[in-house]
C-alpha positions in Angstrom: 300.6 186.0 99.9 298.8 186.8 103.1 295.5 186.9 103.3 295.6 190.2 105.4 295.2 191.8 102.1 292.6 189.2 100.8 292.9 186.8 97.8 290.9 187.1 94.9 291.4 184.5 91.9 289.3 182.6 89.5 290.1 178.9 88.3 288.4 175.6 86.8 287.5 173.0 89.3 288.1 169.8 87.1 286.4 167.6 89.8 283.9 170.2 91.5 285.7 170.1 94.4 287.6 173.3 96.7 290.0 171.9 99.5 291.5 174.1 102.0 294.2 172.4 104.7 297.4 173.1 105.9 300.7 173.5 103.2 302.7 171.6 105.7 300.8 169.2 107.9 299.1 165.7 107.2 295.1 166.7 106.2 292.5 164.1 105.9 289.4 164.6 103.8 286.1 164.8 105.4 284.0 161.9 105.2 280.8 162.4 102.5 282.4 164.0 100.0 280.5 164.2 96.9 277.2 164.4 98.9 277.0 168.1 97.9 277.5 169.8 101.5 280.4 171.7 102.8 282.0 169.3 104.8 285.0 169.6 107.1 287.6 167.2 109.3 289.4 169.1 111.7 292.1 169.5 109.0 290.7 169.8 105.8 287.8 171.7 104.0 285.9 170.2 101.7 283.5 172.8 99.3 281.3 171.7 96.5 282.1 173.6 93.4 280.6 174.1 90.1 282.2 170.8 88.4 282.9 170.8 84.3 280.1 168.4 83.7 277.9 170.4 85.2 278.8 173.5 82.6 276.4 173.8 80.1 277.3 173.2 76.6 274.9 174.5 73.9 273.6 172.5 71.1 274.8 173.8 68.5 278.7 173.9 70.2 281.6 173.0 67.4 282.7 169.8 68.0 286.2 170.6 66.9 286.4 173.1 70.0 287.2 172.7 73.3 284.4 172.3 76.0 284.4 175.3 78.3 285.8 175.5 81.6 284.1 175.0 84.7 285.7 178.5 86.4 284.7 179.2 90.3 285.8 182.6 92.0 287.4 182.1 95.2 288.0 184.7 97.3 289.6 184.2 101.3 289.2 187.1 103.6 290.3 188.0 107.1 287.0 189.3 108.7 284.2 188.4 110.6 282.1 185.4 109.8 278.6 186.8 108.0 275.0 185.7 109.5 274.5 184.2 105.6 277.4 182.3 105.7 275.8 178.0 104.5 279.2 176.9 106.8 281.1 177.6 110.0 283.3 175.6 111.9 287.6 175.2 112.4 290.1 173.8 110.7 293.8 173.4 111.8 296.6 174.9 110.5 299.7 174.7 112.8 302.4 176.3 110.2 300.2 178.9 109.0 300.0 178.3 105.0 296.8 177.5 104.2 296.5 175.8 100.8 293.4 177.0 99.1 292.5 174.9 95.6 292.1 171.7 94.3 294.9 168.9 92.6 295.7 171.4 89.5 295.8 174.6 90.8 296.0 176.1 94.4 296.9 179.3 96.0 299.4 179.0 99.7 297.8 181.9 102.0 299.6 183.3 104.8 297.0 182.9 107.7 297.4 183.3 111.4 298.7 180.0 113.3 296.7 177.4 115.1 293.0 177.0 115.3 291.2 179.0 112.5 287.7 179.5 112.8 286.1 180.0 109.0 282.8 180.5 107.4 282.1 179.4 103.7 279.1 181.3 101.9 278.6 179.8 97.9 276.9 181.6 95.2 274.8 180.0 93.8 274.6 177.1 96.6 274.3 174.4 94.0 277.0 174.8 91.1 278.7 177.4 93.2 280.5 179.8 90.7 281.8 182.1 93.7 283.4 181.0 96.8 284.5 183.0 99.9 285.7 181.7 103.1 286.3 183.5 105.6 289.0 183.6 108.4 287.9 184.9 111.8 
């Protein structure tokens, strides 16, 4: 898929945690993760999510019933980088397949070569049930 058109999905984030690096190319995750921020090496992205323990359950929940999911909406747009946006910076992606997702499910995103400058506003900021980066 190429993000020229935009991609819209929705998925649970096991481990509160939204990576973004390069399909084909060795990625290192930032240092700090699980301090809360938006971090970033130069080859990997690193976005707090809302994470399942944080999903709140109410009292009187069956216990024969599964717990519900902790679901984010990601969205990844070409455009230009918003004044709101929490995060800017670059991340490298040399073969042009950006992997968007976490260890169970990810999307590959067709995204122009090289240096990609990006912008990551969350909604809310803490438990972030919406994503959207965006690709300058």
């Amino acid at each position: 898929m190429r993000v020229t058109d935009g991609a819209t999905w929705r998925q649970a984030f096991r481990w509160g945690l939204l990576l973004a690096f390069d399909d084909q190319a060795e990625w290192a995750l930032p240092e700090g993760v699980g301090s809360g921020a938006i971090l970033a090496s130069s080859t990997c992205l690193a976005v707090p999510v809302l994470h399942a323990q944080d999903v709140e359950v109410p009292g009187d929940w069956p216990e024969d019933e599964a717990l519900p999911e902790a679901e984010v909406e990601v969205r990844v747009v070409l455009g230009v980088i918003p004044d709101e946006a929490e995060f800017v910076g670059v991340l490298e992606c040399p073969s042009g397949r950006l992997n968007v997702g976490d260890a169970d499910f990810s999307q590959v995103l067709g995204v122009p070569v090289g240096l990609l400058a990006l912008s990551v506003t969350r909604e809310p900021v803490k438990f972030a049930e919406s994503v959207t980066i965006t690709i300058a």
